[in-house]
N, C-alpha and C positions, 0 to 999 in steps of 0.2 A: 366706343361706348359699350358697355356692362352689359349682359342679358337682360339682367334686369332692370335697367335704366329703359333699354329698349321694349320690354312688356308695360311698365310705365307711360313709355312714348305714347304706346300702342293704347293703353288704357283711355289715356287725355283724349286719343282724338277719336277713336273706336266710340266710345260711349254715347258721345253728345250727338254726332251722327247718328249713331241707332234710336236715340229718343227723339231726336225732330223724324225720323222714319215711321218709329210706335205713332206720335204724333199725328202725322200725315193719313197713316193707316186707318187710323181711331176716331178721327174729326168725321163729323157729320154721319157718324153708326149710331145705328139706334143698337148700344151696346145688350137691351135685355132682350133683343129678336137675336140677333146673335148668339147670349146665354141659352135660349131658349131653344135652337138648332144646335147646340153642343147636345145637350140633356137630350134629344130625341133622337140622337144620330145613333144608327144601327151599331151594335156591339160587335155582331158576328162579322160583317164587314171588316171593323177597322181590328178586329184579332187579326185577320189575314191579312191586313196591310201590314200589320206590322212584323208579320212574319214573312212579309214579302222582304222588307226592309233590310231583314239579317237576311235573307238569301242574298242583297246587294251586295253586303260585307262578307261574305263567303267567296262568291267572283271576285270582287275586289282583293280577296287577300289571297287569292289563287291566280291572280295577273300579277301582283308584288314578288309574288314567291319565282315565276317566270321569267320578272324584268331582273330579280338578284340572282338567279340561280341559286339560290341557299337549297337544294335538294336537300342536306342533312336534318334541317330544320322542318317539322310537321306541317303541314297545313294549319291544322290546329290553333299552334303557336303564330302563325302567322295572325289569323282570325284577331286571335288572342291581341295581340299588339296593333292590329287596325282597328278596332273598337278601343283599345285603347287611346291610343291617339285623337280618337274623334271623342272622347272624353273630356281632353286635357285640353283639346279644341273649344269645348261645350262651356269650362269654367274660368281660360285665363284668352287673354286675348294674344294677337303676333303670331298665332298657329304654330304656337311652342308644341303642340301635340305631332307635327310634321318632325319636328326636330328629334324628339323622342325617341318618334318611331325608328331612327335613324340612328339612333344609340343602343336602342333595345334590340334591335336584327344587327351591329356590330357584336353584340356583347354574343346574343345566340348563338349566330354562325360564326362565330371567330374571325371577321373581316374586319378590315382597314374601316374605320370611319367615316372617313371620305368617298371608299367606294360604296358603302349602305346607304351616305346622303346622298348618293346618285343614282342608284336604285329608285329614290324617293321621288325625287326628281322626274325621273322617268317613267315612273307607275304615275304621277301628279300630271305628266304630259299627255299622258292617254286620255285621261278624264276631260281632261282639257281642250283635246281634238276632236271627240266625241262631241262635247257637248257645244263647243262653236258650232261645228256642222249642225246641229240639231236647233241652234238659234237660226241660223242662217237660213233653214230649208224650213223653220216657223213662221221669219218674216216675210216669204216668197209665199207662203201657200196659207195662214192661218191668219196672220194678225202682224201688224205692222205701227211705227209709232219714233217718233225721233232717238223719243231714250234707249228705247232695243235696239234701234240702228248704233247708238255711241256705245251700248253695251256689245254689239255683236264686234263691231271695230276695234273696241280693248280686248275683247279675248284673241281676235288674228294678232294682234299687237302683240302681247302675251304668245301667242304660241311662235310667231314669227321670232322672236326673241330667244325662246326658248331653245328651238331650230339654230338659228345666229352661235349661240352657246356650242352647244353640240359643233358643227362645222368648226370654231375657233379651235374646239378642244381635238379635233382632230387633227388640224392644222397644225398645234404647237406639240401635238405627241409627233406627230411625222415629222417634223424637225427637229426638234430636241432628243435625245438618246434620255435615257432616264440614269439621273447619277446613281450610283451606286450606293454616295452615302449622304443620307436626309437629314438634315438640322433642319429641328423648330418645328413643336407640335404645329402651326397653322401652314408652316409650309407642305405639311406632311399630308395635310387633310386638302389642302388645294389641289395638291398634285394627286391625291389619290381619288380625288370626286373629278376632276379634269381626265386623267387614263379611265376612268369608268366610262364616263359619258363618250368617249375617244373609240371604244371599244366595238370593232366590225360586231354588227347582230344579223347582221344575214337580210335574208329576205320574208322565212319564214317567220321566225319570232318577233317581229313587230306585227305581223297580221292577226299570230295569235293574239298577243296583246290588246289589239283592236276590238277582236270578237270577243274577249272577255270584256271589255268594256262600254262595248256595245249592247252585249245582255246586261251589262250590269244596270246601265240607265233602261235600260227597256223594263227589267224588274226593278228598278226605281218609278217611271212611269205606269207602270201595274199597278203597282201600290197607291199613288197618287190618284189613278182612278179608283181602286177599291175605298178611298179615303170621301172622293167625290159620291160614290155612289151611295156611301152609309149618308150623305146627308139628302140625298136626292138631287144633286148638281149631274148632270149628265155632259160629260166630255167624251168625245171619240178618241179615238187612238193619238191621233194626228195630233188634237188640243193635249193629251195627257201628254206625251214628248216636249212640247213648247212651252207645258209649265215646267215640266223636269228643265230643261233647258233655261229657262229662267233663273229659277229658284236658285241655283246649284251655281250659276253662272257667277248672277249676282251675289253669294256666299263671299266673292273676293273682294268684294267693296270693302271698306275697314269700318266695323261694327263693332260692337258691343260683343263680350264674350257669348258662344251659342249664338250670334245672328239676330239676336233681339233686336224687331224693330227694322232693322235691314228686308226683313223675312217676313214681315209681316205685308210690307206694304208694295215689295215685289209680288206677293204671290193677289193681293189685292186688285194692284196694277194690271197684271197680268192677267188674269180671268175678266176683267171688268173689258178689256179689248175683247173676249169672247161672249161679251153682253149676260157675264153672271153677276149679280145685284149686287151690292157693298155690303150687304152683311152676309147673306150667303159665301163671298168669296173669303171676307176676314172668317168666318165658322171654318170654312174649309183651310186656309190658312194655317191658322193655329190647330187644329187638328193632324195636320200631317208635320208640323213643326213639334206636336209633341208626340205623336208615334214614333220618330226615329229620336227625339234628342234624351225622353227619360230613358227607354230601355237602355240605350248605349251610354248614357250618362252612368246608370248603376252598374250596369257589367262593368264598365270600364272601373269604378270605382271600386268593387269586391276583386277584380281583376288585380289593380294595383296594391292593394290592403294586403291578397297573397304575395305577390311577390316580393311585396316589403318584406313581409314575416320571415317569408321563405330565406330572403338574405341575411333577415336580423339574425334566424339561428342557426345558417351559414358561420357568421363570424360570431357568436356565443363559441360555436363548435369548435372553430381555427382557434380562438383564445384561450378555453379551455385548456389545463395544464393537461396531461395526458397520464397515465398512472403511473407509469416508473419514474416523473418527474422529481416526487420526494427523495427516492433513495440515492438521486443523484449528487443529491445537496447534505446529503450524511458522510461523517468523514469515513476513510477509507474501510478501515477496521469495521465500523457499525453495520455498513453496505453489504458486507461479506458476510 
């Protein structure tokens, strides 16, 4: 199946889900108390939340750059291509922005395809280990509830899997010798995401990984109280962790491009076990739902716009004749 049969796929079933969630969310709000707590919530607060937000994507894109080794490659640029992705994330659904990212750090570093998607991979496994832990030690000490329990069991699922992966791929590099010579673009990318993931990392660079990951959600969780607190919703430390852990968790469910809907009714959900009202929780909801998705929606978009351009007059330039080109094409005698 086609890419894009498969974003299609994604579109069918992603959507209708996300609007029976909006749905769910939205039934029984008294939607103008809600309007009404948007319009009064603190400005200076949620400036900071959302500058908390890009300090996420800064740790995030300085744990990727760790999990690739791409040292040639700036921080910067990395930055650069993690807001990107969670752009491409924001507008199409299938999390083709994962895919991206994974073409865009081939092309920078000059790496194998296969080993960038496994970079990806493996920065997406962190997040992921994090943030179970932080479900898991939510519903032990904070708030508890059958669908968090089936939620926290799909992410050990998911990461246990992801684990399973990594072991196999160890397995079949230490018996297989690597041929020398590789037919077939997708055999090329299998086997080069397969030796990436294969690849001894020690003992130390997975802990870093961890601690970059672990601040990352902890300044994801900042934010979310800085977000709580511009409306007056008062969470401790411990509740702003279990909404991060929620929110972020449930992001895997198949929604609607940007989580519409999915996001709304998880984070509603989810405060309402810490006995915050239904429309205080939807106000808070979509308040940190647009802190993080316009800024990164627009960076990511003037982001891409550049680097369109930037290639468009890449190949103007490569096409352009060059200036001796004419006298080449005069006969001999003229040239002279």
């Amino acid at each position: 199946m086609s890419s894009g049969r498969l974003r299609t796929l994604a579109a069918l079933v992603g959507v209708p889900i996300g609007l029976v969630f909006l749905w769910l969310a939205v039934r029984d709000a008294d939607l103008d108390a809600v309007w009404r707590s948007l319009q009064e919530a603190d400005r200076g607060w949620v400036a900071l939340a959302i500058a908390a937000f890009g300090g996420v994507y800064v740790l995030q894109s300085a744990r990727w750059r760790r999990v690739a080794a791409a040292w040639g490659v700036r921080l910067a640029r990395f930055f650069e291509m993690t807001v990107s992705g969670v752009a491409v994330n924001n507008v199409l659904p299938g999390r083709i922005g994962d895919l991206l990212r994974a073409r865009w750090l081939g092309l920078a570093a000059r790496m194998p395809a296969g080993r960038a998607f496994g970079s990806v991979v493996l920065d997406r496994a962190c997040d992921l280990a994090v943030l179970v832990v932080l479900l898991v030690v939510g519903i032990a000490s904070v708030a508890s509830s059958a669908w968090l329990v089936q939620l926290a069991v799909g992410g050990l699922i998911l990461l246990a899997a992801i684990a399973l992966v990594v072991l196999l791929a160890r397995v079949y590099v230490g018996r297989r010798e690597r041929e020398r010579r590789r037919r077939g673009l997708l055999r090329r990318l299998v086997r080069d995401t397969v030796e990436m993931l294969a690849e001894p990392v020690g003992r130390r660079r997975p802990v870093v990984w961890l601690a970059l990951s672990v601040a990352a959600w902890a300044t994801w969780a900042a934010a979310a109280w800085l977000v709580a607190r511009s409306l007056g919703i008062e969470l401790s430390l411990t509740d702003a962790l279990f909404v991060t852990a929620v929110l972020n968790l449930g992001s895997a469910v198949p929604s609607s491009p940007g989580y519409v809907g999915t996001y709304e009714w998880l984070g509603v959900a989810s405060l309402g076990l810490l006995d915050v009202g239904h429309e205080p929780a939807l106000a808070f909801t979509i308040l940190v739902h647009a802190a993080w998705y316009v800024p990164t929606t627009l960076f990511g978009a003037v982001a891409l716009g550049v680097r369109g351009a930037r290639q468009l007059a890449r190949r103007r330039a490569a096409s352009r004749p060059s200036a001796e080109a004419p006298a080449a094409d005069l006969p001999p005698d003229v040239a002279r």
